[in-house]
mmCIF file of the N, C-alpha and C atoms, coordinates in Angstrom:
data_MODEL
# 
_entry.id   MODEL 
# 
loop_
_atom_site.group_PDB 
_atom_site.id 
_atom_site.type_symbol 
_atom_site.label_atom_id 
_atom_site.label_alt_id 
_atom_site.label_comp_id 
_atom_site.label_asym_id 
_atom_site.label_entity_id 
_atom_site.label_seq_id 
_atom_site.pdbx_PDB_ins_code 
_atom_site.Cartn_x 
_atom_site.Cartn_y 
_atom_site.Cartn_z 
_atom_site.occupancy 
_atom_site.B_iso_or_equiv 
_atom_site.pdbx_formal_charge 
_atom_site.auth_seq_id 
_atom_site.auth_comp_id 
_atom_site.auth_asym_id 
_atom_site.auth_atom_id 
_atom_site.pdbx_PDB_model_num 
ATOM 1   N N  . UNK A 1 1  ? 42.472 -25.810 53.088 1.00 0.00 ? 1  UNK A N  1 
ATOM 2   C CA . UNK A 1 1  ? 43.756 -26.332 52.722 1.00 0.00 ? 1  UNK A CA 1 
ATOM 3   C C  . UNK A 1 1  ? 44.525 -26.724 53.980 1.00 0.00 ? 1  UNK A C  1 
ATOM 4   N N  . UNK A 1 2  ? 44.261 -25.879 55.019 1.00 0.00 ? 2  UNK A N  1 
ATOM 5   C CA . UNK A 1 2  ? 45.255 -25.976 56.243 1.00 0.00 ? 2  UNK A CA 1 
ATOM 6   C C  . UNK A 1 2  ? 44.659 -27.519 56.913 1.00 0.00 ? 2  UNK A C  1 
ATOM 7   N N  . UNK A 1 3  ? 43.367 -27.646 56.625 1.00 0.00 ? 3  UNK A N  1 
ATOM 8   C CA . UNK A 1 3  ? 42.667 -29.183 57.342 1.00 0.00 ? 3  UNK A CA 1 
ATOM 9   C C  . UNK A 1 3  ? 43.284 -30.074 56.834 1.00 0.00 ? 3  UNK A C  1 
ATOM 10  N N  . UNK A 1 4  ? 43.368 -30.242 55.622 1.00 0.00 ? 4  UNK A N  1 
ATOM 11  C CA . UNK A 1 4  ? 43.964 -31.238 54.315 1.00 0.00 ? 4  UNK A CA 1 
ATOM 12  C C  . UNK A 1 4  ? 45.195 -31.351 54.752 1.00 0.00 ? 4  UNK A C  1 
ATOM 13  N N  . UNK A 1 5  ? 45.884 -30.548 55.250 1.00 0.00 ? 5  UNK A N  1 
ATOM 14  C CA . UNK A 1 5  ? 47.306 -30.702 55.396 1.00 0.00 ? 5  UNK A CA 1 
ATOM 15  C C  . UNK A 1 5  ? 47.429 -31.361 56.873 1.00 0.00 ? 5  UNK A C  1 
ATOM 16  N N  . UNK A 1 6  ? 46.426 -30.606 57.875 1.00 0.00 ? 6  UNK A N  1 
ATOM 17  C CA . UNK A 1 6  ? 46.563 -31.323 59.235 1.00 0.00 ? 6  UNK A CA 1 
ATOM 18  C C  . UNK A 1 6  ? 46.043 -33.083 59.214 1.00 0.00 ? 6  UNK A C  1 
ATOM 19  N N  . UNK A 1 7  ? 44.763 -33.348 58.261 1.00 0.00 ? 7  UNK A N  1 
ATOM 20  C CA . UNK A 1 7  ? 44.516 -34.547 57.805 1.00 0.00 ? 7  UNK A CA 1 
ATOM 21  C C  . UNK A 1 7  ? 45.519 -35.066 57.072 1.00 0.00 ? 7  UNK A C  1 
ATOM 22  N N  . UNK A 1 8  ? 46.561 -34.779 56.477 1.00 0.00 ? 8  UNK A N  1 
ATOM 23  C CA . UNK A 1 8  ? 47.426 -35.425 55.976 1.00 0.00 ? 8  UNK A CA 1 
ATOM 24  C C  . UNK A 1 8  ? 48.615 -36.365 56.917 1.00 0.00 ? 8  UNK A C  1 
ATOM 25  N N  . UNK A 1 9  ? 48.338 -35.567 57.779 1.00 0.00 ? 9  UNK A N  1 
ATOM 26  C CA . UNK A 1 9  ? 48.821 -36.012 58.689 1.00 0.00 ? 9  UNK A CA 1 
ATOM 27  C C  . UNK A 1 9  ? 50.770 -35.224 59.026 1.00 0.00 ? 9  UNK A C  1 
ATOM 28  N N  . UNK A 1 10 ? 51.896 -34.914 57.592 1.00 0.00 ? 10 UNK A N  1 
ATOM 29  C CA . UNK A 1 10 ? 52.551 -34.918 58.153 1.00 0.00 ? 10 UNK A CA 1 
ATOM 30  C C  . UNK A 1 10 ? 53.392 -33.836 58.423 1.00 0.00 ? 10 UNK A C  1 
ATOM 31  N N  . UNK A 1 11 ? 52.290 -32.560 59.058 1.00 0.00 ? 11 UNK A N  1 
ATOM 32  C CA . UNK A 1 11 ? 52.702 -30.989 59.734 1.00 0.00 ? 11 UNK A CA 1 
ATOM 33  C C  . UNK A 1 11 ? 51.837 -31.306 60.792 1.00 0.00 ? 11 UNK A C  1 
ATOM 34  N N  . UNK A 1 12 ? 52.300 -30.335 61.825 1.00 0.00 ? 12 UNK A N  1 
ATOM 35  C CA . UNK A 1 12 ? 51.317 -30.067 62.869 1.00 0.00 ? 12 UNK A CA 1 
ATOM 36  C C  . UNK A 1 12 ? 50.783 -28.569 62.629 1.00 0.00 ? 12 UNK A C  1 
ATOM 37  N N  . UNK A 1 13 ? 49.322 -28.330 63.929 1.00 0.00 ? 13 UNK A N  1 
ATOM 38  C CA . UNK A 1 13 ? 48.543 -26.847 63.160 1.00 0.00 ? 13 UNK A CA 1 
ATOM 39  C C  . UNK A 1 13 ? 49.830 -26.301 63.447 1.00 0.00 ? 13 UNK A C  1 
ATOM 40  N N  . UNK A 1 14 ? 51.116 -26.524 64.340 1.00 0.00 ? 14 UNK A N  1 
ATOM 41  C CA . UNK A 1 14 ? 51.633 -25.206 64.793 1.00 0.00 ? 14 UNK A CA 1 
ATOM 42  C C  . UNK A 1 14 ? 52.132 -24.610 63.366 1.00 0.00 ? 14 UNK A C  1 
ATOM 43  N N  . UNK A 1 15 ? 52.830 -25.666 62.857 1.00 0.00 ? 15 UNK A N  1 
ATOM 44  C CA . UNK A 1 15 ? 53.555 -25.617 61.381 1.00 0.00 ? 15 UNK A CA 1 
ATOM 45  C C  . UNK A 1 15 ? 52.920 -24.905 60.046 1.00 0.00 ? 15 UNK A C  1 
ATOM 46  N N  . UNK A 1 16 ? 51.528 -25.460 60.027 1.00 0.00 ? 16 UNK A N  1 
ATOM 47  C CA . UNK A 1 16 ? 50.908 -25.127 59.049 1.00 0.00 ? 16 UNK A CA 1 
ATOM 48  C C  . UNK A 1 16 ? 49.861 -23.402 59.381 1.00 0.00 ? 16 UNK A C  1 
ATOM 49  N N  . UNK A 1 17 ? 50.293 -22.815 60.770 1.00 0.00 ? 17 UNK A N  1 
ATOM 50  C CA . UNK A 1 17 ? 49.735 -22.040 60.818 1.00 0.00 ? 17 UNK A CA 1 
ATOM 51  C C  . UNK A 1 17 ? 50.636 -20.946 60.575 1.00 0.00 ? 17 UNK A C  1 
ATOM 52  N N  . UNK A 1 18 ? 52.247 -21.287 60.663 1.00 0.00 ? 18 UNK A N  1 
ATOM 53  C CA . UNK A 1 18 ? 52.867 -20.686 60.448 1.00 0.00 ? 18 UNK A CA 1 
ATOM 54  C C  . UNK A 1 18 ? 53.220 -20.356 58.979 1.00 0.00 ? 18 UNK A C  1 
ATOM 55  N N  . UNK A 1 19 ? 53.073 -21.373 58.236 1.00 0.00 ? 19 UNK A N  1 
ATOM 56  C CA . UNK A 1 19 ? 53.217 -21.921 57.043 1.00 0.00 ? 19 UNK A CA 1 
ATOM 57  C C  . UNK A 1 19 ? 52.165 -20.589 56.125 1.00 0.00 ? 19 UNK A C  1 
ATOM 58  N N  . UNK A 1 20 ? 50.872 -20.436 56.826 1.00 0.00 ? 20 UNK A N  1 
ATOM 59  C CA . UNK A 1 20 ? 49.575 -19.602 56.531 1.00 0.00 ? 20 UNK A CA 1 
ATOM 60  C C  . UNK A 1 20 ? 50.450 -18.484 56.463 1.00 0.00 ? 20 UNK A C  1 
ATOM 61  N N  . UNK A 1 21 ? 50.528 -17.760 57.871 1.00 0.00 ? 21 UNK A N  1 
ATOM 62  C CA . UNK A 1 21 ? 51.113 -16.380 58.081 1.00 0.00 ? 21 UNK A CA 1 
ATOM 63  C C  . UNK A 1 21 ? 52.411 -16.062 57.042 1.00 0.00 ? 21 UNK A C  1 
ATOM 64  N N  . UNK A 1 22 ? 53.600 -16.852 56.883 1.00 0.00 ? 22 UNK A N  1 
ATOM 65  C CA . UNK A 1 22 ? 54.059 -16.599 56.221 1.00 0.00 ? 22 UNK A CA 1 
ATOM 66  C C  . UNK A 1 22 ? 53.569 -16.013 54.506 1.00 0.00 ? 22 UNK A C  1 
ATOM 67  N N  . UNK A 1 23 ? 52.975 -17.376 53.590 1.00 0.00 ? 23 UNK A N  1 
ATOM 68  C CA . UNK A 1 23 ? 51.990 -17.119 52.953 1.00 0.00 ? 23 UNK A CA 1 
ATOM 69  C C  . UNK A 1 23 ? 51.703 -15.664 52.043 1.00 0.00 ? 23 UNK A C  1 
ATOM 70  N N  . UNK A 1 24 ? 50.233 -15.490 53.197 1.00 0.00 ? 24 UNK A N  1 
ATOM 71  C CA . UNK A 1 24 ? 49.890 -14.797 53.492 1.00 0.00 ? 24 UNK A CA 1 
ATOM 72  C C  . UNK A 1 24 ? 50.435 -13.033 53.665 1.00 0.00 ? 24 UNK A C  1 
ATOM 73  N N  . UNK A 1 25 ? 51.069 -13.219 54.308 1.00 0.00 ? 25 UNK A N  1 
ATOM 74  C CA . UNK A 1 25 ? 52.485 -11.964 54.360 1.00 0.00 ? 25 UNK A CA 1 
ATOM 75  C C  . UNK A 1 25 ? 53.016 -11.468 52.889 1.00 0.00 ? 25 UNK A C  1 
ATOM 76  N N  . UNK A 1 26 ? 53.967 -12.571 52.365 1.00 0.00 ? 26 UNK A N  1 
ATOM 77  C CA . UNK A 1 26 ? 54.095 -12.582 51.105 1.00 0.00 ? 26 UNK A CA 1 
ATOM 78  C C  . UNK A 1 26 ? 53.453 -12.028 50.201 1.00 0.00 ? 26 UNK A C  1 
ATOM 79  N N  . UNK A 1 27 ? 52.165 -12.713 49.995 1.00 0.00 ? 27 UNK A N  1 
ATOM 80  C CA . UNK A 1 27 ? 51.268 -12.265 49.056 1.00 0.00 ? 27 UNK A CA 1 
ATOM 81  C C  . UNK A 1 27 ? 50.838 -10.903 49.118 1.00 0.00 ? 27 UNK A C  1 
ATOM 82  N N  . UNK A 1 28 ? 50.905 -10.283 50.136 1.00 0.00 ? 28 UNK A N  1 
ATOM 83  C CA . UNK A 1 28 ? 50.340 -8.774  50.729 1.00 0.00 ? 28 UNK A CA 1 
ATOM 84  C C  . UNK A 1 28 ? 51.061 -7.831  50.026 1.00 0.00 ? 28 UNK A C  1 
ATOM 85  N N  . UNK A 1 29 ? 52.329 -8.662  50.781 1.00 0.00 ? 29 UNK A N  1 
ATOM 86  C CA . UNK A 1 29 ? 53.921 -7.423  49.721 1.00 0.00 ? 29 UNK A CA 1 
ATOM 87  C C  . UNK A 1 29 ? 54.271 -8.158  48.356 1.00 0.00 ? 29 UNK A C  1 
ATOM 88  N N  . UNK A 1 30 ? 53.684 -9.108  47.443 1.00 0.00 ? 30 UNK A N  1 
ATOM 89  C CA . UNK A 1 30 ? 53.926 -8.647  46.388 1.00 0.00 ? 30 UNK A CA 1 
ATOM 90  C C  . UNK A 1 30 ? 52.692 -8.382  45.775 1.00 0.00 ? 30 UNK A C  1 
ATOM 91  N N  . UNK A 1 31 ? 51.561 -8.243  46.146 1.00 0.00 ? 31 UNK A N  1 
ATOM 92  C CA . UNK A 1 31 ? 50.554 -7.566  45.736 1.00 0.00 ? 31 UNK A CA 1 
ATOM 93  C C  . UNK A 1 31 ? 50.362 -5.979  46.053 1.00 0.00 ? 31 UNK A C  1 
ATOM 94  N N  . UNK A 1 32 ? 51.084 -5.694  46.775 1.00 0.00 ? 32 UNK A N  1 
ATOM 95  C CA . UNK A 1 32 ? 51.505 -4.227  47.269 1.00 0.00 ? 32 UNK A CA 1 
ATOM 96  C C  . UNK A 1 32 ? 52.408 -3.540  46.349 1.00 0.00 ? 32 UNK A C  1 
ATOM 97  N N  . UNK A 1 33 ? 53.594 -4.447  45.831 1.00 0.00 ? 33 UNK A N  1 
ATOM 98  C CA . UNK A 1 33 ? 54.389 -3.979  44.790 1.00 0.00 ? 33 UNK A CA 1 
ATOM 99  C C  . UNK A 1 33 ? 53.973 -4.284  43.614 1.00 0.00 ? 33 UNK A C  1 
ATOM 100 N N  . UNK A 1 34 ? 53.181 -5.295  42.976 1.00 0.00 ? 34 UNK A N  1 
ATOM 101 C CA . UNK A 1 34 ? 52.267 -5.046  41.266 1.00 0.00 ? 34 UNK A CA 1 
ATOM 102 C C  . UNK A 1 34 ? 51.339 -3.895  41.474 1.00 0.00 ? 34 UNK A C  1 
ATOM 103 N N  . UNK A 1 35 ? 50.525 -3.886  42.625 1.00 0.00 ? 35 UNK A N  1 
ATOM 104 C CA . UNK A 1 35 ? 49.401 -2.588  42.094 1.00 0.00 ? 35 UNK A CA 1 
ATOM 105 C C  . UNK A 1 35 ? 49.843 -1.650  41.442 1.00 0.00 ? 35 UNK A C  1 
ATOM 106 N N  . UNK A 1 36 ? 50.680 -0.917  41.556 1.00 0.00 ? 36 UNK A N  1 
ATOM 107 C CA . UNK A 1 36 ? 51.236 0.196   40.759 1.00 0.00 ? 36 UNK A CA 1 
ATOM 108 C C  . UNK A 1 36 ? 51.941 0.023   39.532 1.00 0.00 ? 36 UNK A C  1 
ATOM 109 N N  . UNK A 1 37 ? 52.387 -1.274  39.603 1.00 0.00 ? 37 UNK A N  1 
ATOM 110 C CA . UNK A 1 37 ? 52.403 -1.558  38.022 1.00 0.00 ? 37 UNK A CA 1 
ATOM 111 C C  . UNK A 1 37 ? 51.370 -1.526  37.416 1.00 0.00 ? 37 UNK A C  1 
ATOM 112 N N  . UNK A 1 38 ? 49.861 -2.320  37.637 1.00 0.00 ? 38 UNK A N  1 
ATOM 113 C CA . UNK A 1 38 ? 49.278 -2.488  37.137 1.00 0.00 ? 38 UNK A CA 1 
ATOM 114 C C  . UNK A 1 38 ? 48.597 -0.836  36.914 1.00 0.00 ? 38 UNK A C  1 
ATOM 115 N N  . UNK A 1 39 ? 47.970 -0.334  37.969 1.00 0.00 ? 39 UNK A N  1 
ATOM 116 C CA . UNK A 1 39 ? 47.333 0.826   37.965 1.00 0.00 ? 39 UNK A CA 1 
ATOM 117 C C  . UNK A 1 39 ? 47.884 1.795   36.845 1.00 0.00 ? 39 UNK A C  1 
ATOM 118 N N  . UNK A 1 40 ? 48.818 2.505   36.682 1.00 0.00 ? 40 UNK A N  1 
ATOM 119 C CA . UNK A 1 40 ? 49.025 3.457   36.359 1.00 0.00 ? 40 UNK A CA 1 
ATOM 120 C C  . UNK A 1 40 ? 49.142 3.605   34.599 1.00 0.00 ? 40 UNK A C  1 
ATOM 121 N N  . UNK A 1 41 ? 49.658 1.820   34.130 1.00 0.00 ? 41 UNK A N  1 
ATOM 122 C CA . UNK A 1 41 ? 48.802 2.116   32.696 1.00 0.00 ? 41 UNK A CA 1 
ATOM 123 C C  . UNK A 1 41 ? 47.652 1.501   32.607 1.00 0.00 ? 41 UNK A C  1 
ATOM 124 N N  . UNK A 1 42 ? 46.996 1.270   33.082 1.00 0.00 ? 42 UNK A N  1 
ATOM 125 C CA . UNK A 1 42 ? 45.279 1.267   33.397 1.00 0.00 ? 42 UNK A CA 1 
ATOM 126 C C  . UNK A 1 42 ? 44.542 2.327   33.172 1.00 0.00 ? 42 UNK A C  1 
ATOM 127 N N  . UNK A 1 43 ? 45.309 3.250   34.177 1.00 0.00 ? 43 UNK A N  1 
ATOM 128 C CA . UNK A 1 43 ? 44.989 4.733   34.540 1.00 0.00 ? 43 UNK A CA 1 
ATOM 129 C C  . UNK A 1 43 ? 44.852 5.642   33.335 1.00 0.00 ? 43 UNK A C  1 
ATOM 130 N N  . UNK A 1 44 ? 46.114 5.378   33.100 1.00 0.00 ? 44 UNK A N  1 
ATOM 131 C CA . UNK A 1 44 ? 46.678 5.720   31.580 1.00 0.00 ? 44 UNK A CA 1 
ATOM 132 C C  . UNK A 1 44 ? 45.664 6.077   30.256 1.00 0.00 ? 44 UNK A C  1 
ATOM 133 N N  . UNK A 1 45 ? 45.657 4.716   30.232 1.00 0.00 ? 45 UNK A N  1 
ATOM 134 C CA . UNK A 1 45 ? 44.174 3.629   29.435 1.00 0.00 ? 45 UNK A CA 1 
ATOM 135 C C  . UNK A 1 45 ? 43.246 4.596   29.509 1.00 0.00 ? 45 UNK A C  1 
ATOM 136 N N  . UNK A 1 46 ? 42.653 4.778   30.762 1.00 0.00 ? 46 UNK A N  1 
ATOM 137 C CA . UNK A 1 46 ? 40.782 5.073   31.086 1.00 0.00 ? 46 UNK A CA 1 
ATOM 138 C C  . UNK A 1 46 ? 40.794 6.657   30.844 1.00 0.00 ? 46 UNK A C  1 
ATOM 139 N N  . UNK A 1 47 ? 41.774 7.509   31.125 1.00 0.00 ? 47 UNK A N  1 
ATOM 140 C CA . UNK A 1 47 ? 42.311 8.556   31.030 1.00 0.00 ? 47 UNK A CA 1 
ATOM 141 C C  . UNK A 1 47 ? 41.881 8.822   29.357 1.00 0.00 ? 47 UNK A C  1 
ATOM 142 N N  . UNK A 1 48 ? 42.976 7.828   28.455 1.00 0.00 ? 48 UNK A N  1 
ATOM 143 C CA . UNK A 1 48 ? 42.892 8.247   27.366 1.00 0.00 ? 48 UNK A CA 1 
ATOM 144 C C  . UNK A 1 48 ? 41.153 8.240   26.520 1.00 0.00 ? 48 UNK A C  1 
ATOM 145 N N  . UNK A 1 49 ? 40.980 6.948   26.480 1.00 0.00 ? 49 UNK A N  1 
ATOM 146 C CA . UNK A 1 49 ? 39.688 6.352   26.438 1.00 0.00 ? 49 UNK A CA 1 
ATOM 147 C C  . UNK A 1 49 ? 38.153 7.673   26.989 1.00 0.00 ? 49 UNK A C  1 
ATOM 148 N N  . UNK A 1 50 ? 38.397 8.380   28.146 1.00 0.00 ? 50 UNK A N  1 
ATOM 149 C CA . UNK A 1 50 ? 37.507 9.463   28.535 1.00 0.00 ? 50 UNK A CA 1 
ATOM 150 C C  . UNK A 1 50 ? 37.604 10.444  27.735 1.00 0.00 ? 50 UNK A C  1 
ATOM 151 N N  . UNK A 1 51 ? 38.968 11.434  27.142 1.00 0.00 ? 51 UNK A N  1 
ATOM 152 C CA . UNK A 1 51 ? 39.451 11.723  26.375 1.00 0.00 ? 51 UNK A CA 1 
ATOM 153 C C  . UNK A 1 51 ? 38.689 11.805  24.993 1.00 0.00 ? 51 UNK A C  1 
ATOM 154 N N  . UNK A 1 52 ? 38.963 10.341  24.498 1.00 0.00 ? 52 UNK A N  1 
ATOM 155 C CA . UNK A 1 52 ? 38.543 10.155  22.868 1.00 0.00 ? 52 UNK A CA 1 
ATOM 156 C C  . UNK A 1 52 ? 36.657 10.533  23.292 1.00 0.00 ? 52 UNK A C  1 
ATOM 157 N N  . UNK A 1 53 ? 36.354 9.584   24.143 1.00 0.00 ? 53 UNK A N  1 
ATOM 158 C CA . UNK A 1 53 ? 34.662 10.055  24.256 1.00 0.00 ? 53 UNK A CA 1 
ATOM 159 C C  . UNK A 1 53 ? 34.447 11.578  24.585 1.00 0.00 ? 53 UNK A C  1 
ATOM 160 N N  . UNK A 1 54 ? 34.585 12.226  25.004 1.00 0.00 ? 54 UNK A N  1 
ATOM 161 C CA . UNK A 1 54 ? 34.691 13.767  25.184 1.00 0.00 ? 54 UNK A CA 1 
ATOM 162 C C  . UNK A 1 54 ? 34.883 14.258  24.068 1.00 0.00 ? 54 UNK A C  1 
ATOM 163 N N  . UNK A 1 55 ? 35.615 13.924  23.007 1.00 0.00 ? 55 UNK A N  1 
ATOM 164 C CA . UNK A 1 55 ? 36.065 14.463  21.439 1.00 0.00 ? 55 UNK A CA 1 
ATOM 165 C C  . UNK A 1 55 ? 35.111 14.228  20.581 1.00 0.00 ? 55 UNK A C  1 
# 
């Protein structure tokens, strides 16, 4: 994507590398803040689910 954009001609790498890091960053911390949404009724879930098979 970052080539496409330098072939596009109108960023330079400095821009588009910054453009990355930023990104990148982002995605870290809001994938840092869903995991635990997601996990814990997952958890929940597999918990219960082990549960019923054990019964």
């Amino acid at each position: 994507m970052g080539l496409q954009f330098l072939a596009m001609g109108d960023r330079t790498l400095a821009e588009i590398w910054s453009d990355h890091q930023r990104v990148t960053l982002c995605s870290a911390i809001l994938s840092s803040l869903w995991a635990p949404v997601i996990y814990f009724p997952l958890n929940r879930l597999w918990e219960m689910t082990r549960t019923l098979e054990k019964s």
